[in-house]
C-alpha positions as CSV (number, residue, x, y, z in Angstrom):
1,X,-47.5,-60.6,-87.7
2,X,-50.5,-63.3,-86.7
3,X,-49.1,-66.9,-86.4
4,X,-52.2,-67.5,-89.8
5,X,-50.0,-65.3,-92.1
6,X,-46.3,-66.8,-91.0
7,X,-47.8,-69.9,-91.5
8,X,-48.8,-68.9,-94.8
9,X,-45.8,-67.5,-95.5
10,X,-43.7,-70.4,-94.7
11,X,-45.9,-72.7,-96.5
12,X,-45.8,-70.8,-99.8
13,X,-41.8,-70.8,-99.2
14,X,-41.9,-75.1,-98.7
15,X,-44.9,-75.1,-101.9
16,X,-42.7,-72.5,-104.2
17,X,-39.6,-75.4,-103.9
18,X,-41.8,-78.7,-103.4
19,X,-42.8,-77.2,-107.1
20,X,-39.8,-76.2,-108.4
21,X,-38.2,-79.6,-107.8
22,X,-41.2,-81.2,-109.2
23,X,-40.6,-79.2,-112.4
24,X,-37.3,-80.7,-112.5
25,X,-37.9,-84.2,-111.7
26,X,-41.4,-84.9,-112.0
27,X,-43.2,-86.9,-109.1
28,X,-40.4,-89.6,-109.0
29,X,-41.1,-89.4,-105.2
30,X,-44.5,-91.4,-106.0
31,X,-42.1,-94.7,-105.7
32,X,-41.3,-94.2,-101.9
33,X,-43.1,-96.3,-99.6
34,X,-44.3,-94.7,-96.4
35,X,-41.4,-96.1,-94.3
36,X,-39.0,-94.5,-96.7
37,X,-40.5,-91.2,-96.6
38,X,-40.2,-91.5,-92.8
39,X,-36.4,-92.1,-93.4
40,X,-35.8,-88.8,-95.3
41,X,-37.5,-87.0,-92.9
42,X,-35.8,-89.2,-90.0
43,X,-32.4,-88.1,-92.5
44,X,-33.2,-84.4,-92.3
45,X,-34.3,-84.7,-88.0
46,X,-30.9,-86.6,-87.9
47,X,-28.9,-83.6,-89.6
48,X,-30.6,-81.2,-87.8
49,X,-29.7,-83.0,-84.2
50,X,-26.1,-83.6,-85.1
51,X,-25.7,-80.0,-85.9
52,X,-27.4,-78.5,-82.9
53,X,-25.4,-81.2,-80.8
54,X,-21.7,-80.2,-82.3
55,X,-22.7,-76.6,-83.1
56,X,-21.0,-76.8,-86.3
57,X,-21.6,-78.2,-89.8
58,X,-19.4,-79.3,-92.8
59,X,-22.4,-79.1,-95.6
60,X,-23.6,-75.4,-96.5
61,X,-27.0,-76.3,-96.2
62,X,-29.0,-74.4,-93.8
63,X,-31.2,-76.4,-90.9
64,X,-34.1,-74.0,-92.6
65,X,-33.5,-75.8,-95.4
66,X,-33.3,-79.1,-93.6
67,X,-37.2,-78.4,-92.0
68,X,-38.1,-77.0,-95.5
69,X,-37.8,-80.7,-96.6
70,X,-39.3,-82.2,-93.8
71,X,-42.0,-79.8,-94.5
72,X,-42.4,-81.3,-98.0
73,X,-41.7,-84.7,-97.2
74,X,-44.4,-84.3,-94.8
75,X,-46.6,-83.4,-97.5
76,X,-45.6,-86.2,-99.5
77,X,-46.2,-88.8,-97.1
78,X,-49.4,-87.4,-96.8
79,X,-50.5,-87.7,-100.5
80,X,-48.7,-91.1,-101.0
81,X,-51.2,-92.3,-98.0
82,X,-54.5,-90.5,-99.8
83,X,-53.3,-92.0,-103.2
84,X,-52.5,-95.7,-101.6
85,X,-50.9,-97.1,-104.2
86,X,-47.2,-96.8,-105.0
87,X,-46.6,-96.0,-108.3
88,X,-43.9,-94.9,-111.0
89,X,-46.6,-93.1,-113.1
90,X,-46.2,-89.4,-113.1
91,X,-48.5,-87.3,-111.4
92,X,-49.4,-84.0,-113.6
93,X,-48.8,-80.6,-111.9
94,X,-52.7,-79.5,-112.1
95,X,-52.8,-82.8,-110.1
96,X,-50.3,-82.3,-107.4
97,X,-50.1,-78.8,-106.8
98,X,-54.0,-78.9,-105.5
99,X,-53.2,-82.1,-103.3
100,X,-50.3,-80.3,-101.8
101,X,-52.6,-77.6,-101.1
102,X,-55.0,-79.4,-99.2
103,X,-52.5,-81.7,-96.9
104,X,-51.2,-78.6,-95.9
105,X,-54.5,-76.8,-95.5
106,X,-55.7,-79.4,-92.8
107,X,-52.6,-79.1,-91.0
108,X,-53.4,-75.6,-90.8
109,X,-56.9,-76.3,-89.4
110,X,-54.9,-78.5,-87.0
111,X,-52.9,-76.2,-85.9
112,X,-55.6,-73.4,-85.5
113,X,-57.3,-75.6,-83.3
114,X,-54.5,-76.6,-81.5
115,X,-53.4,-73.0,-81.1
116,X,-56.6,-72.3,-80.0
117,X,-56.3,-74.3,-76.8
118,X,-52.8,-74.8,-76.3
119,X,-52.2,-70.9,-76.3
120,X,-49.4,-71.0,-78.8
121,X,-46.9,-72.8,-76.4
122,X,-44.5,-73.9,-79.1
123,X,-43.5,-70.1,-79.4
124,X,-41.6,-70.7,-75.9
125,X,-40.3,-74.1,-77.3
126,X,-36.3,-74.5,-78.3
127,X,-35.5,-75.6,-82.0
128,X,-33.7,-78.8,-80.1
129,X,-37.7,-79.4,-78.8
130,X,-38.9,-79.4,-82.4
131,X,-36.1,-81.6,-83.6
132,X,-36.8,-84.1,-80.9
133,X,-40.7,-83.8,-81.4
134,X,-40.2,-84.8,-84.9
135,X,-37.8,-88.3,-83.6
136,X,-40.8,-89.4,-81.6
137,X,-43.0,-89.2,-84.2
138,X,-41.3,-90.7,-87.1
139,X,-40.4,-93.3,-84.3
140,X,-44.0,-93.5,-83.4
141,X,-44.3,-94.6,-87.3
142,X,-42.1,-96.7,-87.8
143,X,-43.7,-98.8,-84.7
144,X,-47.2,-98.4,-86.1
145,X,-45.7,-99.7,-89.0
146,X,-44.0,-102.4,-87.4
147,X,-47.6,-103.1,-86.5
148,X,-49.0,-103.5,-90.1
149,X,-50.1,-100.2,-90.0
150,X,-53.1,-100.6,-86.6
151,X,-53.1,-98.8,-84.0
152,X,-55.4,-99.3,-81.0
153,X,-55.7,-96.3,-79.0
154,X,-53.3,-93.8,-80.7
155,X,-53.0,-92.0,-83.9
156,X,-52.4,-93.0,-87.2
157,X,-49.9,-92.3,-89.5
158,X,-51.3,-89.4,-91.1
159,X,-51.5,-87.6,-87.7
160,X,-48.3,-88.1,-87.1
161,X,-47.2,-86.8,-90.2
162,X,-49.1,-83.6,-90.1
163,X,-47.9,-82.9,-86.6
164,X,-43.8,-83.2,-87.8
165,X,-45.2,-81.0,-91.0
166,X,-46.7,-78.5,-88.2
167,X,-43.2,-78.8,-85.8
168,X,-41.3,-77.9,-88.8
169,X,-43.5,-74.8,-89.7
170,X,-43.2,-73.7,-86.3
171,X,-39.4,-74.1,-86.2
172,X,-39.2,-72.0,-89.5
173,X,-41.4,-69.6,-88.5
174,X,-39.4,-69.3,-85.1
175,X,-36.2,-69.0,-87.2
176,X,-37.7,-66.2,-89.5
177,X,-38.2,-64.2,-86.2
178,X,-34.7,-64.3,-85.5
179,X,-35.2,-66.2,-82.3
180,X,-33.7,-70.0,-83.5
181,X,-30.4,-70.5,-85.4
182,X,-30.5,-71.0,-89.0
């Protein structure tokens, strides 16, 4: 199967709950600020690390689960940057459902390019590479941040975000294939 349809397929997965969930509680995520969305994914990156480190786990969640979410906090870091403003109005679903679908669409175009000259290295990579990947770049947020929000040679916030969206696509994608823990 081509990398374009497990990507796809992993995507509709992280969409099919990111839905679901906003069914249930609406967009109550539009109050997060961006440093907070980088703490539930740095929560979920944490998890993941602890349970690869002790090889065990006391919660049945699955570390699937745990890059579904970073997946779809991803996401909503992304919108919450295009939108700006932090709000406690609802967002209707023929309003988010089309946002989500384009954050994740220029990931994909990302990564497609990427592919395209990195040769689809991460395939070699270990799920303990991903998780780590991910650390540095929430870190790398929280210092532009830190910064109020300027950079001067590096990327923004929004690229950093799409690349732990695309780290946690891989590692699902690498865990469908049977060749990464679940």
């Amino acid at each position: 199967m081509s990398t374009h349809t497990q990507y796809d397929q992993v995507i509709g997965s992280c969409k099919e709950l990111f839905l679901h969930k906003t069914r249930d509680y609406g967009t109550s995520w539009r109050v997060l600020r961006t440093i907070s969305v980088a703490d539930q994914i740095f929560i979920k990156a944490q998890r993941i690390r602890t349970i690869q480190q002790h090889k065990t786990q006391r919660i049945g969640d699955s570390i699937s689960s745990e890059f579904t979410g970073i997946v779809n906090y991803s996401v909503i870091g992304l919108i919450q940057l295009e939108l700006g403003t932090i709000s406690v109005e609802d967002l209707p679903m023929k309003q988010v459902e089309p946002m989500y679908d384009r954050m994740v669409s220029n990931a994909k175009k990302l990564m497609l390019d990427k592919n395209h000259d990195y040769g689809e290295a991460w395939r070699d990579m270990s799920q303990e590479s991903f998780a780590d990947l991910i650390m540095v770049k929430l870190l790398r947020i929280r210092q532009i941040l830190a910064n109020d929000g300027r950079t001067t040679v590096s990327e923004g916030i929004a690229s950093n975000l799409t690349d732990i969206l695309n780290y946690a696509v891989f590692a699902l994608i690498l865990i469908g294939e049977g060749k990464h823990s679940n």
